[in-house]
N, C-alpha and C positions, 0 to 999 in steps of 0.2 A: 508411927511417924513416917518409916519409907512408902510403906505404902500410898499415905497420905499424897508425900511430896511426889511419888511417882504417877497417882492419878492424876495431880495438880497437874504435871508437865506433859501429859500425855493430853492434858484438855487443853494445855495452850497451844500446842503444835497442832490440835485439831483445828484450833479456832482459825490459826496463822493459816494454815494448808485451807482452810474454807475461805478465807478471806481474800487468799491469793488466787484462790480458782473465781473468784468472785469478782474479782478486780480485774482478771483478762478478760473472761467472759464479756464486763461493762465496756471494755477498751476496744472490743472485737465489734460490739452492736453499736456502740458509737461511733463509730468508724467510718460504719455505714446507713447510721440513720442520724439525726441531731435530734438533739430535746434542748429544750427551750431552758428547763435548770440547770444542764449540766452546760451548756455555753453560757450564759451566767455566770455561774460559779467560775467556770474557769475564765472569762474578763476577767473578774472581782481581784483573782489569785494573779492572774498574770500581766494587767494590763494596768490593772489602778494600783496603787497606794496610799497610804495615808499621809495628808496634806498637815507643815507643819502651823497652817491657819486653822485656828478652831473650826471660827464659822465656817470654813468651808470642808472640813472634814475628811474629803479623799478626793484626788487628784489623778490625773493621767499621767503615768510614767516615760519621761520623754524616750525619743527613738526607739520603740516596740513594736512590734512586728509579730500577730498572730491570726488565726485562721479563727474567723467565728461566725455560726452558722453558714459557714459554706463558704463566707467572702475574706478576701485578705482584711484587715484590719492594721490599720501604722499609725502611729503619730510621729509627729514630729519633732526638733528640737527642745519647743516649747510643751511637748503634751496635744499637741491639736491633731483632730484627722483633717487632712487636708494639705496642700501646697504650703510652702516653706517660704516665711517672709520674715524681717526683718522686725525686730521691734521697735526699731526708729524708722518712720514714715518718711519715704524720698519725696522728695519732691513732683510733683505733677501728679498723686495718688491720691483717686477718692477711697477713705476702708469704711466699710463695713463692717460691725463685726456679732456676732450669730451669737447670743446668749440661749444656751439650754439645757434638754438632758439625753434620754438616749434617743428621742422622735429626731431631734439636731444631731447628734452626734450620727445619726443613721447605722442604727442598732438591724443588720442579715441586709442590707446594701450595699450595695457596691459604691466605692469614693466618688467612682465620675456619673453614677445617680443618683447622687444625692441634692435636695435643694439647695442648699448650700453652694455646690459646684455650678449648677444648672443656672441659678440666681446672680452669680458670678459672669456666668457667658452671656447672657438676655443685654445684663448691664454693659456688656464691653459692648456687645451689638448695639444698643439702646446710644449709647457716650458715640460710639464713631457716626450714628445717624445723623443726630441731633447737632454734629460738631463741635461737642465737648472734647479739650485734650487733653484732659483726665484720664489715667488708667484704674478702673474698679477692681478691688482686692476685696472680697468676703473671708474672711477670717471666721471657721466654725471654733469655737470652744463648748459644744455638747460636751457635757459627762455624763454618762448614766447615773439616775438613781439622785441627781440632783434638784434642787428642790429649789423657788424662787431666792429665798433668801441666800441658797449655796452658788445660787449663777451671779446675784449681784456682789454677794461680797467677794467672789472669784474677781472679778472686775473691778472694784474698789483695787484690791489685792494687785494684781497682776495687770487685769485687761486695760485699764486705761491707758496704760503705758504705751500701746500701740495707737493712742492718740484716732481712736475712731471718727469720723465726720458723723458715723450713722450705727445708732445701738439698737438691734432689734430683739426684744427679751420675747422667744419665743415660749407662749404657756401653755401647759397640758394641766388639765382638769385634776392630777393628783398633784401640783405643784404646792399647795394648802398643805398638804404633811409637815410635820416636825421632821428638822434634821434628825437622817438615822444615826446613830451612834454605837448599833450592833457590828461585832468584828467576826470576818470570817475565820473559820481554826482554819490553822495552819495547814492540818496535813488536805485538805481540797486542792491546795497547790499542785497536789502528788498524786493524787487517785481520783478517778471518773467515780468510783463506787460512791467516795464519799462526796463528790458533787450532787453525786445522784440523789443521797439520804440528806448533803444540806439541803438540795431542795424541796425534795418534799417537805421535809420540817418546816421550811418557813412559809410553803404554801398551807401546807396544813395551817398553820399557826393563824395568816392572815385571812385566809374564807371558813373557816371553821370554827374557832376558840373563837374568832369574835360573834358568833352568831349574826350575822347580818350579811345582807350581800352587797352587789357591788354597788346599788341605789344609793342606798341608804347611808353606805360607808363615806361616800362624795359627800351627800346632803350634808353629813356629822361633820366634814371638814369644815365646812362653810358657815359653820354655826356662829353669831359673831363674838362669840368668849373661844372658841379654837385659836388655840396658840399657835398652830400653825397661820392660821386664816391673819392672825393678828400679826404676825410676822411677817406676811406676805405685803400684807399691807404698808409695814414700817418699811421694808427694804424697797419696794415700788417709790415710796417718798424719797427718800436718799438717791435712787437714782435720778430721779425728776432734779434732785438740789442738786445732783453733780452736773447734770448734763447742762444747766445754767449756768455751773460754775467755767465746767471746761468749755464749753461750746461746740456741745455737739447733739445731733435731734436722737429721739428714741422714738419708735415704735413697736407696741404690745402687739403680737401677732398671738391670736386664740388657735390654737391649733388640736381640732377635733378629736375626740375619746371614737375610736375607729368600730368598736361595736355597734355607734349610736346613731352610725348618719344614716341619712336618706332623706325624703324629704319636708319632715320637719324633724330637728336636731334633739335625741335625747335627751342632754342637759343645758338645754338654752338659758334655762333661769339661772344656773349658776353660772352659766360666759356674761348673763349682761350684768349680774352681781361682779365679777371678773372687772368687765369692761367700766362698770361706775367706778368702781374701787382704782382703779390705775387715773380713772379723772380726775376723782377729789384729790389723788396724790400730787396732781402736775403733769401726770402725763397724757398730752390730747392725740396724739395719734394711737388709735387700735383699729383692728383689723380681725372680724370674726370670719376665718377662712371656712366654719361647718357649712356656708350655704352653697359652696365650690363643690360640695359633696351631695347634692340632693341627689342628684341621680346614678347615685353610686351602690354598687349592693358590696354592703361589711367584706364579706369575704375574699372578693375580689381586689382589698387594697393590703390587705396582710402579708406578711414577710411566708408565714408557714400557718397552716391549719392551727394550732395554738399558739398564735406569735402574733397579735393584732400590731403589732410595730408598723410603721409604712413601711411598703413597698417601693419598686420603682416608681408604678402610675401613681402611687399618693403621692411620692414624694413631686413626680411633675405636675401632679396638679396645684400643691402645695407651692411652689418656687413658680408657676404661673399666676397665682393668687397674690402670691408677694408681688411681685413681679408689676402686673397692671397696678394692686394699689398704691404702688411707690411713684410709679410714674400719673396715674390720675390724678392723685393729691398733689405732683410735684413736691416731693417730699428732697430731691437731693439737692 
């Protein structure tokens, strides 16, 4: 039995002592190189929490302050990146306000290149031209990882309150997913190693155990019995009733899968499936930004070599795209 209980503890100080050399080690290459899991993981751990709204599931922790993929990362009192406003609307203020996920939130960008911000300055420019004496307030509420139905019912929830003139639900071609409901362990808060092993797990999990790739995985969203697809749908309706109700306009901005552009749009069929679906709901303004992109090569708009997120030039091309179609339409 000693012997037993002394091998026992001679293997967990080994495990301990591997596991700690293992954990500098990751703390040391990370340091100096980013991966795309392990800054993940660590937003997931440090920046979000769990929302005590169902539908909307996880939230940004207001006043936070971290370093991810290389750029400062804050929010605000409210949980927003971006400039600090008021949630009662002064007087003489046109808002705007940015429904998304991490392409809005501006997931390895920088704050002041983001559309968001950019879209912000065009308007104040655009209002003092025109002799508008309105001042334009863009209010970004990206979350990563958020999903149509989690951006609208944020809004129901919270975002009305800031009394928007102008709702712009911007969509990404995975926004058809079912809310996630997976929680990260805890100890990711605490160690790079095990960022590193949740990520891979849950890469593994979604390009491999499903058999299929990224094609086909979209097309299945879109299937018209997909719960997700079905839910996108319902919450597009609801915001169409609200913004009747409140009085204020929306428009669906399509905003491109960044593998796929050039010039003709790899999933075009599912933007205009997208684009009728948000009509039949109520909503008539959309906005398919992929063709802003024809002459663009993928690689060249990505955050990092495995990180299709926009970059700066997406995102300026993105907040030039908004930008003309709010003023052609006359939209404000």
């Amino acid at each position: 039995m000693k012997n037993l209980m002394a091998t026992l503890i001679t293997v967990l100080i080994s495990v301990v002592i591997c596991f700690g050399f293992l954990e500098m080690a990751s703390r040391v290459m990370y340091a100096r190189k980013m991966d795309y899991q392990v800054e993940m993981s660590k937003y997931a751990a440090t920046v979000k929490r769990a929302s005590e709204n169902y539908n909307v599931g996880h939230e940004h922790k207001p006043n936070q302050h971290e370093t991810l993929m290389g750029v400062d990362f804050r929010t605000n009192s409210h949980g927003f990146r971006g400039a600090e406003y008021p949630v009662e609307k002064p007087a003489g203020v046109y808002r705007v306000m940015l429904l998304g996920d991490s392409l809005t939130v501006g997931w390895g960008a920088k704050e002041d290149s983001l559309f968001a911000t950019r879209l912000e300055a065009a308007l104040k420019d655009h209002f003092s031209k025109t002799g508008r004496a309105e001042t334009p307030q863009v209010i970004n509420t990206g979350v990563g990882n958020y999903n149509t139905d989690q951006e609208i019912s944020f809004f129901e929830w919270r975002g009305k309150a800031f009394k928007p003139d102008l709702v712009v639900l911007n969509y990404f071609i995975n926004d058809a997913e079912p809310t996630p409901r997976q929680k990260s362990p805890l100890i990711i808060k605490y160690s790079y190693l095990a960022m590193w092993l949740w990520g891979r797990i849950d890469t593994f999990e979604r390009m491999y155990l499903s058999k299929e790739d990224y094609g086909d995985y979209y097309s299945r969203l879109y299937d018209d019995k997909s719960e997700g697809w079905i839910k996108t749908k319902e919450a597009m309706g609801r915001l169409a009733a609200l913004s009747k109700k409140e009085g204020f306009k929306v428009v669906v901005a399509l905003l491109p899968e960044l593998h796929a552009v050039g010039p003709k749009y790899g999933f075009q069929d599912i933007y205009d499936k997208v684009a009728l679906a948000a009509k039949e709901a109520g909503i008539e303004e959309v906005v398919d930004l992929s063709p802003k992109f024809a002459n663009e090569k993928p690689e060249t708009l990505w955050v990092s070599p495995d990180d299709a997120h926009p970059n700066e030039k997406a995102h300026g091309i993105i907040a030039n795209g908004l930008y003309e179609y709010l003023t052609a339409r006359e939209v404000f």
